[in-house]
C-alpha atoms as an extended CHARMM CRD file, in Angstrom:
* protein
*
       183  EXT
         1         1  UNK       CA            -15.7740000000        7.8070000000      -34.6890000000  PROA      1               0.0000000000
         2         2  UNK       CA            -12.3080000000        6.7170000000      -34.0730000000  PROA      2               0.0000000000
         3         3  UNK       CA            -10.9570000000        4.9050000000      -30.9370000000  PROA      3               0.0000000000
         4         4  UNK       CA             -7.9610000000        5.8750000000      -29.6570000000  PROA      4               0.0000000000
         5         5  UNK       CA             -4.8710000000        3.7610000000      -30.1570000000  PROA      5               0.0000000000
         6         6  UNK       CA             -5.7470000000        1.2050000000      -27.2010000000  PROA      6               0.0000000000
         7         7  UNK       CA             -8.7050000000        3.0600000000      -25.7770000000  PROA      7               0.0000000000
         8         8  UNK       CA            -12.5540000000        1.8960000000      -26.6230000000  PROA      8               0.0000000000
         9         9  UNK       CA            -14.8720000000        4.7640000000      -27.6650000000  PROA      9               0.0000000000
        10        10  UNK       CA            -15.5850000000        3.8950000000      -23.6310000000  PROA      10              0.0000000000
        11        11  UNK       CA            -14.2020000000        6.4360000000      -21.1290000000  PROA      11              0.0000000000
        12        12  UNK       CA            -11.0790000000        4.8450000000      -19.2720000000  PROA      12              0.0000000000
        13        13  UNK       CA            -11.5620000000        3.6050000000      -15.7050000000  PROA      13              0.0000000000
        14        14  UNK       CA             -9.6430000000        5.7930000000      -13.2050000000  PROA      14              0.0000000000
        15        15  UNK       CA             -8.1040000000        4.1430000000       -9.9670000000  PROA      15              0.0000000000
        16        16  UNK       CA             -5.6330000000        3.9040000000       -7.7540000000  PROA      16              0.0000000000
        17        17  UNK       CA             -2.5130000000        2.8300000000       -9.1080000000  PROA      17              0.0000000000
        18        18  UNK       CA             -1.3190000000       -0.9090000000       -7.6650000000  PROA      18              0.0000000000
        19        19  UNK       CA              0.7270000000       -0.2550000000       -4.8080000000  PROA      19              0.0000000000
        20        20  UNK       CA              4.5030000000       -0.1960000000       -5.1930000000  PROA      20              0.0000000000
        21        21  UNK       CA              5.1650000000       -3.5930000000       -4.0290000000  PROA      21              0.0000000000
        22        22  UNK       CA              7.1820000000       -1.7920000000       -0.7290000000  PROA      22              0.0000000000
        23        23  UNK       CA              5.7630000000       -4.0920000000        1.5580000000  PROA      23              0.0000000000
        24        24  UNK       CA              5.7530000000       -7.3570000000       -0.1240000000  PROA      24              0.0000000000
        25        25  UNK       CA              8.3070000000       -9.4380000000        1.2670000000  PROA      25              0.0000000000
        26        26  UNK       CA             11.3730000000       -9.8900000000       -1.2470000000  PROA      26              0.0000000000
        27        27  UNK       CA             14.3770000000      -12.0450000000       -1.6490000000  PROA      27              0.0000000000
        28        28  UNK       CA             17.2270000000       -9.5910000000       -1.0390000000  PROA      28              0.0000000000
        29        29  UNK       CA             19.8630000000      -12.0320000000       -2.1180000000  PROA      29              0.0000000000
        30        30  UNK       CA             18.6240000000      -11.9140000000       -5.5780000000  PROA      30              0.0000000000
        31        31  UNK       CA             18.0940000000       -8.1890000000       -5.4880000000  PROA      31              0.0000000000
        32        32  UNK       CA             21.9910000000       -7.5660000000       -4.8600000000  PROA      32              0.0000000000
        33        33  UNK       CA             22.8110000000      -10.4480000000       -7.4120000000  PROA      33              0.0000000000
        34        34  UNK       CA             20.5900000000       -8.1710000000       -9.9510000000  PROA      34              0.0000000000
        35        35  UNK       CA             22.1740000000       -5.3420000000       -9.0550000000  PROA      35              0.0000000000
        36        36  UNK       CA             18.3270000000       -4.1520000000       -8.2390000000  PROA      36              0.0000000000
        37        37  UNK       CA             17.3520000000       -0.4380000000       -7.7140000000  PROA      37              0.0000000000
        38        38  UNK       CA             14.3440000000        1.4310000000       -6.9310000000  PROA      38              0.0000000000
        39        39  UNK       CA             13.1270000000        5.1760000000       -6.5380000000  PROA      39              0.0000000000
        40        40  UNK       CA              9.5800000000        5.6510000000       -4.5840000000  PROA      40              0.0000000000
        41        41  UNK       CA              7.4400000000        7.2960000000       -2.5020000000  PROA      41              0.0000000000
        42        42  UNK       CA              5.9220000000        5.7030000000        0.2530000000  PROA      42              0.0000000000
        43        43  UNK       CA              3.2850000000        7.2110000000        2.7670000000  PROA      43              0.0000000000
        44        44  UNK       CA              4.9970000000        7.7130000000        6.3740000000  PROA      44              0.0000000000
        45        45  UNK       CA              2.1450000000        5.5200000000        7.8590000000  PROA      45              0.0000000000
        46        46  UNK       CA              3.2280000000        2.9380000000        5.5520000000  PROA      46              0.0000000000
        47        47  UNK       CA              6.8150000000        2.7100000000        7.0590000000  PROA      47              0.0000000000
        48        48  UNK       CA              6.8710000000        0.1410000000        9.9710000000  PROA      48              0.0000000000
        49        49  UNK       CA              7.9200000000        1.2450000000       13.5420000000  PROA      49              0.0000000000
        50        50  UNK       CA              7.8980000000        5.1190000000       13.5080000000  PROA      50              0.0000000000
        51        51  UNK       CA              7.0670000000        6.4170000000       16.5500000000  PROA      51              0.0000000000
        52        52  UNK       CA              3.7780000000        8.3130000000       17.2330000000  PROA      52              0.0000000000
        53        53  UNK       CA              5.7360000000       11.6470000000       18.2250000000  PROA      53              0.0000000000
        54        54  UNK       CA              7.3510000000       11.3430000000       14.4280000000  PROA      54              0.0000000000
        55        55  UNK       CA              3.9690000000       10.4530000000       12.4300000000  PROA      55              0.0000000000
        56        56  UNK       CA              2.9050000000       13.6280000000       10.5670000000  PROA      56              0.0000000000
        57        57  UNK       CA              4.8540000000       14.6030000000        7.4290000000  PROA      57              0.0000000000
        58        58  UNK       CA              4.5740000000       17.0470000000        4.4850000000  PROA      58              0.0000000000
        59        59  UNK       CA              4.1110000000       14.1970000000        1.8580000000  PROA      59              0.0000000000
        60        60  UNK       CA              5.4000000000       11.1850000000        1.3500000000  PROA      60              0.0000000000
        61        61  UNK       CA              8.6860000000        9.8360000000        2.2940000000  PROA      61              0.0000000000
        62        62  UNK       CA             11.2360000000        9.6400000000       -0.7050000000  PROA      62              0.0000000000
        63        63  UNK       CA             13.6540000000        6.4720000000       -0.8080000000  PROA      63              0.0000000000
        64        64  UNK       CA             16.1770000000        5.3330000000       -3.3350000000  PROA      64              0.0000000000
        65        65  UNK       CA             17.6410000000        2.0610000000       -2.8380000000  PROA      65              0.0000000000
        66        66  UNK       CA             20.7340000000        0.2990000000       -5.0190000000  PROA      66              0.0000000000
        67        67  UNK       CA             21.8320000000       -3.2190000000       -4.1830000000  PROA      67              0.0000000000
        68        68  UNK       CA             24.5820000000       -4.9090000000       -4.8160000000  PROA      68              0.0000000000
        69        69  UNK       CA             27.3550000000       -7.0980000000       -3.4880000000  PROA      69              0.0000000000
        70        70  UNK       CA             30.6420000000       -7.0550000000       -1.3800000000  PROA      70              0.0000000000
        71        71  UNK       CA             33.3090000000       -9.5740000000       -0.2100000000  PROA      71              0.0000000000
        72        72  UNK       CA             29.5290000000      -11.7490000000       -0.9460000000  PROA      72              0.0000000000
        73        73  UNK       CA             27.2510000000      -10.2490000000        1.2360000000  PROA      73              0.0000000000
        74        74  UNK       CA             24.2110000000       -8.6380000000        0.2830000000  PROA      74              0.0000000000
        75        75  UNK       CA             24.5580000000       -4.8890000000        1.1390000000  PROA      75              0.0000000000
        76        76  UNK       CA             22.2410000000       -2.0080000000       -0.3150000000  PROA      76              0.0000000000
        77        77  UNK       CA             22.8910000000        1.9320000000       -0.7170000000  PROA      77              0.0000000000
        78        78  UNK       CA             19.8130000000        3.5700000000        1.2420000000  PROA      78              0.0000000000
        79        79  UNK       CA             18.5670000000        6.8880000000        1.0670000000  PROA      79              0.0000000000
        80        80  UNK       CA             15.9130000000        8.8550000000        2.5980000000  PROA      80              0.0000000000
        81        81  UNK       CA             14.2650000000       12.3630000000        1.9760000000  PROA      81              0.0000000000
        82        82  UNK       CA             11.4270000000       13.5910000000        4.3330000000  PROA      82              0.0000000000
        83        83  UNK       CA              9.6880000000       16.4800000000        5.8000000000  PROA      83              0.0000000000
        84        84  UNK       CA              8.2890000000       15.4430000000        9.5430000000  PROA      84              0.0000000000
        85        85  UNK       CA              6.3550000000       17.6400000000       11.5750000000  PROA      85              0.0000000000
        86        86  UNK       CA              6.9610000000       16.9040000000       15.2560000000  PROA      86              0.0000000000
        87        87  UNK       CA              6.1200000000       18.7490000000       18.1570000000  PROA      87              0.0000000000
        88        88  UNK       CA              8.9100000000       20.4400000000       20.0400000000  PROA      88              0.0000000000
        89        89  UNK       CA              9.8300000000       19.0640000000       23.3120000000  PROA      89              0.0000000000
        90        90  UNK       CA             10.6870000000       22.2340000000       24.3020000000  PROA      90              0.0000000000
        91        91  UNK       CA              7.9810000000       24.6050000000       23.5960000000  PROA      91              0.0000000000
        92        92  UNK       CA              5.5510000000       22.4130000000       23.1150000000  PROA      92              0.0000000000
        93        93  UNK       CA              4.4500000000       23.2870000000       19.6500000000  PROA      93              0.0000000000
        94        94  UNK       CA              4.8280000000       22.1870000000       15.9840000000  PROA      94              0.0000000000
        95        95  UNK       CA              8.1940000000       22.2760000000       14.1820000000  PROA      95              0.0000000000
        96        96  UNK       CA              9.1730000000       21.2170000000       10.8420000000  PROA      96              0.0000000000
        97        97  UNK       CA             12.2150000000       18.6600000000       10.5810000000  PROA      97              0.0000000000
        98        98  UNK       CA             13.7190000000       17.8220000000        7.2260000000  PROA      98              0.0000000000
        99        99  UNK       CA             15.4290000000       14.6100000000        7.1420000000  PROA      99              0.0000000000
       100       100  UNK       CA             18.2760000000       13.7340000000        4.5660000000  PROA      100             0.0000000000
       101       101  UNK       CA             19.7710000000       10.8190000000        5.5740000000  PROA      101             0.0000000000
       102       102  UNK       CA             21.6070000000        8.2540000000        3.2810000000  PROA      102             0.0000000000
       103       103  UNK       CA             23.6080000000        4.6100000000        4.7920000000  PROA      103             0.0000000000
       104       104  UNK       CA             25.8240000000        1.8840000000        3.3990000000  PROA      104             0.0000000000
       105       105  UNK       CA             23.5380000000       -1.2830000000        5.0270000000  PROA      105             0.0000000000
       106       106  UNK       CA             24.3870000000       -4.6250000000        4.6980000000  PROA      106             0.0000000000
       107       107  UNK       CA             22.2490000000       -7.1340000000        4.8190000000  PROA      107             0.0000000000
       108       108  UNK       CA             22.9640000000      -10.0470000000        7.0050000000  PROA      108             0.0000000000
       109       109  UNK       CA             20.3990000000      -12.7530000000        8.5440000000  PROA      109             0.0000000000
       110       110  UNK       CA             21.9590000000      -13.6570000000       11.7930000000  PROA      110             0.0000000000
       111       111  UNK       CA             23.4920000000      -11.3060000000       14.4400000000  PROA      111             0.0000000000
       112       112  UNK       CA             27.0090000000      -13.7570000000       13.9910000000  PROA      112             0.0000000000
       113       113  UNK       CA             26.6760000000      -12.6700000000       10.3500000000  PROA      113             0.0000000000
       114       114  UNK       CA             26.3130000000       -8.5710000000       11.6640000000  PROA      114             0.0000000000
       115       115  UNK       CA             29.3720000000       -9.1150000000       13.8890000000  PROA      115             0.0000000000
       116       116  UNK       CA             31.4570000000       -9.3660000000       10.9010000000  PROA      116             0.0000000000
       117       117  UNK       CA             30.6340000000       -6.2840000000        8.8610000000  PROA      117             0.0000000000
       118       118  UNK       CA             33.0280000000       -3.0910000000        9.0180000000  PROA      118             0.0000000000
       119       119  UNK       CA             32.1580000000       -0.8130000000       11.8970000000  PROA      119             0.0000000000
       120       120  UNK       CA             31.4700000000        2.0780000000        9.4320000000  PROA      120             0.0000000000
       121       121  UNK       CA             28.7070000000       -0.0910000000        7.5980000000  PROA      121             0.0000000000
       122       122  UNK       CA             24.9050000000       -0.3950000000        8.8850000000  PROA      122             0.0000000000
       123       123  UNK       CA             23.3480000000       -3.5270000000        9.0880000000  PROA      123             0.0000000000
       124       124  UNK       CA             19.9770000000       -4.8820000000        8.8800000000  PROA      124             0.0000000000
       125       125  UNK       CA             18.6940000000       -8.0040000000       10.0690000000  PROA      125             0.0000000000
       126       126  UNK       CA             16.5560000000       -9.8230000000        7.2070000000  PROA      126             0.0000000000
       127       127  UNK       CA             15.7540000000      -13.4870000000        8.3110000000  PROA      127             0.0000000000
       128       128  UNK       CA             16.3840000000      -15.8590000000        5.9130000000  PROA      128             0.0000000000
       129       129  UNK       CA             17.4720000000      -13.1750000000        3.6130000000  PROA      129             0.0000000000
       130       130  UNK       CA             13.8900000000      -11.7920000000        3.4980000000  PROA      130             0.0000000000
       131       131  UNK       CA             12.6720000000       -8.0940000000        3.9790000000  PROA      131             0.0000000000
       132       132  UNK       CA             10.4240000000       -5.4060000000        2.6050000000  PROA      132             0.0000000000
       133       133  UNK       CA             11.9850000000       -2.2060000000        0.7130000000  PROA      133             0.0000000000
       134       134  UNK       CA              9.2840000000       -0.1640000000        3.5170000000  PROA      134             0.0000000000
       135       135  UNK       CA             10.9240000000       -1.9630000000        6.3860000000  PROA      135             0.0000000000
       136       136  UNK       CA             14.5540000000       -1.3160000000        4.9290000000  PROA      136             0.0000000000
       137       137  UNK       CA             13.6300000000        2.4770000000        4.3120000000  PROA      137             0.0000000000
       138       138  UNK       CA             11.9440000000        2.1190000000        7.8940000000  PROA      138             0.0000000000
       139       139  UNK       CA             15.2240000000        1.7860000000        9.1490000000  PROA      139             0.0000000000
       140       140  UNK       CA             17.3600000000        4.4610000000        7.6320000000  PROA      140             0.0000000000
       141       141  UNK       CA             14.8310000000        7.1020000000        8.5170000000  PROA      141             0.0000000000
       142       142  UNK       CA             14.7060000000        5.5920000000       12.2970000000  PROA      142             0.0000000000
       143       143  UNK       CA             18.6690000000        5.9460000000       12.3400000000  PROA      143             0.0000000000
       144       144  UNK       CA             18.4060000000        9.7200000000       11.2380000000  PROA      144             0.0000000000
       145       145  UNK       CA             15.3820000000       10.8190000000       13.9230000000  PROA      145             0.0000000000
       146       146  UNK       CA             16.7270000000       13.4750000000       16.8570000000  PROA      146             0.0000000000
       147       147  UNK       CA             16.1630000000       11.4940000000       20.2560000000  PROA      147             0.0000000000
       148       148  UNK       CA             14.4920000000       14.5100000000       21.2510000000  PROA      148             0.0000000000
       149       149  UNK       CA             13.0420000000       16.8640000000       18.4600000000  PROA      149             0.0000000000
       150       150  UNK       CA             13.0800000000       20.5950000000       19.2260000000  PROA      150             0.0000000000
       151       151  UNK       CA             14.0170000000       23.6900000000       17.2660000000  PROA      151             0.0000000000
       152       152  UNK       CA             17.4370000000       24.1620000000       16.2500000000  PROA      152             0.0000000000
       153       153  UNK       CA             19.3930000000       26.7560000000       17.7660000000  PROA      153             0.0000000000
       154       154  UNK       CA             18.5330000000       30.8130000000       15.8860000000  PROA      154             0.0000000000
       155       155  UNK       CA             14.9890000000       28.7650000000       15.1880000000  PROA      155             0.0000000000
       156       156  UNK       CA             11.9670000000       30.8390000000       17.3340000000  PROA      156             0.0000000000
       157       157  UNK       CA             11.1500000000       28.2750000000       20.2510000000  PROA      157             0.0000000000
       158       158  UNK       CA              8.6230000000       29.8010000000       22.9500000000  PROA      158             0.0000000000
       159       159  UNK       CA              8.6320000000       28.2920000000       26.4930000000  PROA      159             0.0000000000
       160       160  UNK       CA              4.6200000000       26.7990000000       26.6820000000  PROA      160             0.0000000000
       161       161  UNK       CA              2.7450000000       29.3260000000       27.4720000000  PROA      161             0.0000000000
       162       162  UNK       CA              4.6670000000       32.2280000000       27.1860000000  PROA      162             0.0000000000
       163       163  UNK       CA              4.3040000000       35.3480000000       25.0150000000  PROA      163             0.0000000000
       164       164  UNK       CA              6.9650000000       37.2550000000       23.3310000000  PROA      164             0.0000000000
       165       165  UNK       CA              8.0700000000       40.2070000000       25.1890000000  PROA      165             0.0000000000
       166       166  UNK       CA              6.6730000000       38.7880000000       28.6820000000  PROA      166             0.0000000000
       167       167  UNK       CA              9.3080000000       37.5910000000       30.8270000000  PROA      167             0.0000000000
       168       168  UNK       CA              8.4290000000       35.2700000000       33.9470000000  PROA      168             0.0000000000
       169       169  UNK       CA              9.8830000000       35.3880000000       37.4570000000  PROA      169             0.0000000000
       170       170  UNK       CA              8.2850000000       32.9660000000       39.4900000000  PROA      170             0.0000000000
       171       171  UNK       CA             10.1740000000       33.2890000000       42.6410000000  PROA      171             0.0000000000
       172       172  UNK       CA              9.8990000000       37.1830000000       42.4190000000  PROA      172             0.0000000000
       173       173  UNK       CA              7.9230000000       37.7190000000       45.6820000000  PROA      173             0.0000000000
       174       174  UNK       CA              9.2430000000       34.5760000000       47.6430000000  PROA      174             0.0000000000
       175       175  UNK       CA             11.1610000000       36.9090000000       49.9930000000  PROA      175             0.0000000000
       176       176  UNK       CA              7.9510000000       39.1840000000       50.7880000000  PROA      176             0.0000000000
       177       177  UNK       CA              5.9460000000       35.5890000000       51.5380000000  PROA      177             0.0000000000
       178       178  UNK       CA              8.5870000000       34.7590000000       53.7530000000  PROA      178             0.0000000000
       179       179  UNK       CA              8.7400000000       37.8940000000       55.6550000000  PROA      179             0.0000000000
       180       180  UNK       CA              5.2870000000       37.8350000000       55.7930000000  PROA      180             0.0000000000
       181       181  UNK       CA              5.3060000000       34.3770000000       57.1540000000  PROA      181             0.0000000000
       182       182  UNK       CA              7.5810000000       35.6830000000       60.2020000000  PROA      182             0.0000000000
       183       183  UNK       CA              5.3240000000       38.2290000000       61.6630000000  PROA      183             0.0000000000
């Protein structure tokens, strides 16, 4: 018998692969000065800060990142793909919301150092010059989240409770009560 070219005539060892290193803290500086970039997926419960109403998803949450450098602060390309599945806050029941959301962010460690970027760029504070790829993909997808999710307009949205067809009129014997009421 023959081993494989690395393998022992053992059966490998399957695991979990090490985790992506998204929430290790990193030095951003030298990411830009590296001209870093990254593709991954990361689990939405892995992504810091997302609110409760926004924490089930179809799959992970997809995030490419490219750093880089401009007028010598630290600034990264950030994009986001995800499928949430939040309830509607109008009928009260599940909806799917695809997110696509992609920001110029520059990364500054004081909020002096924020009041100098361009209006039109993001900014994300990283003390010392410090942050984690989850907390920086954290972001983007919290800047791209409806205030309120509900269906989009021609999407089917049912008041809660109510069937198709059956139309409700609450007030429709109000003036026989008060008639009533008289006598």
């Amino acid at each position: 018998m023959v081993a494989g070219f690395d393998l022992p005539l053992m059966p490998t060892y399957h695991t979990r692969p090490m985790p992506n290193g998204w929430s290790k803290p990193r030095d951003l500086a030298k990411l830009a000065d590296t001209g870093a970039r990254f593709e991954f997926e990361i689990p939405l419960g892995d992504l810091p800060g997302i609110p409760a109403e926004f924490s089930l998803a179809d799959g992970p949450v997809r995030v490419w990142m490219q750093f880089g450098r401009e007028r010598g602060v630290c600034v990264a390309d950030v994009k986001v793909q995800a499928v949430l599945n939040p309830q509607c806050q109008r009928c009260m029941r599940p909806m799917r919301l695809e997110i696509e959301s992609a920001s110029h962010v520059a990364v500054v460690d004081s909020e002096a150092q924020a009041a100098n970027v361009a209006e039109e760029t993001e900014t994300f504070l990283a003390a010392d010059g410090h942050g984690t790829l989850a907390a920086l993909a954290a972001e983007e997808l919290l800047l791209s989240l409806p205030l309120v999710p509900r269906h989009a307009a021609g999407e089917r949205c049912l008041e809660a409770g109510a069937e198709v067809g059956e139309t409700q009129r609450p007030f429709a014997d109000l003036r026989a009560l008060l008639e009533k009421g008289r006598n």
